[in-house]
N, C-alpha and C positions, 0 to 999 in steps of 0.2 A: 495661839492661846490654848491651854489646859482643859480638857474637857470638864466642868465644874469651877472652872476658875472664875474669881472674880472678874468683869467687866471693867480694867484699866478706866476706861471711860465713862463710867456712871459715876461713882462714888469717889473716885482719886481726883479727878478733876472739878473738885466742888470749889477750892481755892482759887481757881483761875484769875478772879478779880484782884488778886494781891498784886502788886506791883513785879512782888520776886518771882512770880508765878508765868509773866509774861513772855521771857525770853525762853522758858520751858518747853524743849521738840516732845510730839506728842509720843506716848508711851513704846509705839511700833508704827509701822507704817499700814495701812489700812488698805483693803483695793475696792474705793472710792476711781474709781476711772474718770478719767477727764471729761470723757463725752457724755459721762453722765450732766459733769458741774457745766458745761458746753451748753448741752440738752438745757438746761433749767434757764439760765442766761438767756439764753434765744428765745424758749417762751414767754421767758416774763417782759424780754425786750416786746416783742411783739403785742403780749396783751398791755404794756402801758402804751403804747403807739394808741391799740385800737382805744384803751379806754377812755382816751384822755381828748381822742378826736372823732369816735364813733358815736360813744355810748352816752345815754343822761346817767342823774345820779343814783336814779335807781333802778336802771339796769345794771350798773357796772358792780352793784352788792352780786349775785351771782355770779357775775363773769368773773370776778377778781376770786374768789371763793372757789369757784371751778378752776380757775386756775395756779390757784395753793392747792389743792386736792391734789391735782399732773404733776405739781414740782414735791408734792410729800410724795406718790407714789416714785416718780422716780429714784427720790432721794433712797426710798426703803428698798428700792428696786436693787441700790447699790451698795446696799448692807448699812446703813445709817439708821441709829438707834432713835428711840423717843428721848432719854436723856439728853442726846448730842445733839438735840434738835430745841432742849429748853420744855420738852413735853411731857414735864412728871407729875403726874398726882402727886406724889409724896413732896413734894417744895411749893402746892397751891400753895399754901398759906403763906410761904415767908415769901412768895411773888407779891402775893396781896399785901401784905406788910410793906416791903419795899417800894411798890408801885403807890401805896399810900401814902410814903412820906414825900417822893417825888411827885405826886401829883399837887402837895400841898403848895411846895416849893415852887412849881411851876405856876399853880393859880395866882399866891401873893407877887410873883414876877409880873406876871400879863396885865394883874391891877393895878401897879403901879406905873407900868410904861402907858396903861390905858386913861389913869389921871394924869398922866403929866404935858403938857399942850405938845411941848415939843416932840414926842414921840406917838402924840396920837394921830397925826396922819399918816403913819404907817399901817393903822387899822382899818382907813377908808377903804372900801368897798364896794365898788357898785354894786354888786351881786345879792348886798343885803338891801339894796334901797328899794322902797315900795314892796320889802318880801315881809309876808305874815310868819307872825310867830310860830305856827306849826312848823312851817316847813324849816325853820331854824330849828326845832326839838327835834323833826326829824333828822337831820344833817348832827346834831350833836347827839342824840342816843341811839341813832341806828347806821345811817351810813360811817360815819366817822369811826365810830369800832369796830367796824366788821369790815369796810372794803377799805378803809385804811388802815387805822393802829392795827390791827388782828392779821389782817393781808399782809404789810410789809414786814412788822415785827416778825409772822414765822418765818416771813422767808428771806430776810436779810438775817439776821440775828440768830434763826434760830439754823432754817435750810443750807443756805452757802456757808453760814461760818460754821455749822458743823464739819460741811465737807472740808473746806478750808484747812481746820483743824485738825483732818486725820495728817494732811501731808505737812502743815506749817507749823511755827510756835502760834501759839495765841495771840500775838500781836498784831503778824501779820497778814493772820487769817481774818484779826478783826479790821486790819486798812484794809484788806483787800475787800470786804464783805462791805465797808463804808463808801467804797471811791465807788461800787456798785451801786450802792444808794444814792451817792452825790449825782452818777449821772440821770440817775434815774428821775429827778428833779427837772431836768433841763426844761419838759414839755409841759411839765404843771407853772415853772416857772414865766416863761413865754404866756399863757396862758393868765397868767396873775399880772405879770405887767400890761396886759389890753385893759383889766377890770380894775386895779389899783391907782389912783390919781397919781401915787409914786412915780407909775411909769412913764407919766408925761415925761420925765424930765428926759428920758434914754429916746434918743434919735440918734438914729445913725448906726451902720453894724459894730464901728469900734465900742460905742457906749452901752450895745447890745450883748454885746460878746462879754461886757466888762460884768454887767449886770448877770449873766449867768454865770461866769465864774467867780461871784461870791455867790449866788445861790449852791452851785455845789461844792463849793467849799463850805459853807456854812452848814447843811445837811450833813455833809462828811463828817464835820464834829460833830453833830446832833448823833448821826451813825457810831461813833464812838462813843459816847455817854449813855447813848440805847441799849449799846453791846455790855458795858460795864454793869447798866443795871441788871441785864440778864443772865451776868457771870455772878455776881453779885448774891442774885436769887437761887439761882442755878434753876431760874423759870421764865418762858417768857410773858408771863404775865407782869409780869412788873415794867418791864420798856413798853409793854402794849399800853397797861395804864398810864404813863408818860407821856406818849403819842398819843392817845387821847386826851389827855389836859391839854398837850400842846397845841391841837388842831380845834380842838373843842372851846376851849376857854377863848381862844383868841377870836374865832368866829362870834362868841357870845360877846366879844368887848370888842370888835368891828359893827354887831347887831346895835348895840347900847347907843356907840355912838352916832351912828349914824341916823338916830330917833331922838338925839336930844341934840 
């Protein structure tokens, strides 16, 4: 690139969320190194292991934070912009705009699946029963967007499909940055079938195996419409506030019901 040239990658790829935009190879090839996207993978493998089997819920706000810190330094280590990362001042506002109307969307969802009988036992919860209201505000305005929505969104959405996207089109940077996410679900999964009455019904590793692979499958498309909001915005604050309606609202309408 030109010394003084414009950054291909800031300002040209603002369309990305178009349809026609997807099959699009990125502008040049970039040296993003493997062992860096390697490097990030293996950590974040490693802190969902520990978080998810080590830590309570409010140790794991630092740990997960400390470890989006290691995977932004690496990523910038390997020449990865704050644009290709979704981390622009200049698109705050149309993140929050975006992140507004999907949050709306996702709240009137979760209200109606939460009044209608047949779908409210998927909000059972042990986890809320006998729990005081604090600690539910706490879990919806402080863990939930900071060691989730905030945690995963930079670094699915914004970390690896930046990298993704110097060597991929955009489509495939975004399956690939999603099947990441899907797996990434397996141990929070396992974890929600012990507390969710849902899970009585899975005995046995074939009905076990079955039940995680709609979980990461279903992530995997959540990872896609995460990705689009944040092509979308050309921020990630808009999939961040997504993922928090999505974890936030449902926890509040698992709380609801399991008090009345």
């Amino acid at each position: 690139m030109t010394k003084g040239a414009p950054d291909p990658f800031v300002g040209a790829r603002d369309g990305l969320w178009r349809p026609s935009s997807w099959l699009t190879p990125p502008p040049h090839p970039r040296p993003t190194h493997w062992w860096h996207v390697a490097g990030i993978v293996a950590l974040t493998g490693y802190a969902n292991v520990v978080a998810n089997q080590a830590l309570s819920d409010v140790w794991d706000i630092p740990f997960n934070l400390a470890t989006l810190a290691v995977a932004i330094g690496i990523a910038r280590r390997s020449g990865l912009t704050w644009p290709e990362m979704g981390l622009r001042r200049d698109r705050m506002r149309r993140g929050l705009q975006v992140g507004a109307v999907a949050m709306g969307i996702i709240a009137v969802g979760i209200a109606v699946l939460a009044l209608v009988p047949a779908s409210r036992a998927y909000f059972q919860d042990d986890r809320v029963i006998g729990v005081a209201g604090g600690a539910i505000a706490f879990q919806v305005l402080v863990r939930i967007p900071l060691a989730t929505a905030f945690y995963e969104e930079t670094l699915f959405r914004g970390v690896l499909f930046g990298m993704f996207a110097r060597h991929f089109r955009p489509l495939t940077a975004a399956i690939l940055s999603a099947s990441l996410f899907g797996l990434w679900h397996v141990l929070p999964t396992i974890a929600t079938l012990r507390t969710n009455p849902a899970g009585d019904v899975v005995s046995g590793p074939l009905q076990l195996l079955g039940a995680l692979a709609a979980a990461v499958a279903g992530t995997f498309v959540a990872g896609l419409v995460f990705q689009w909001l944040r092509l979308r915005a050309s921020s990630i604050v808009a999939p961040t506030m997504a993922h928090i309606a999505t974890n936030g609202f449902a926890l509040v309408a698992a709380f609801w019901i399991a008090n009345t």
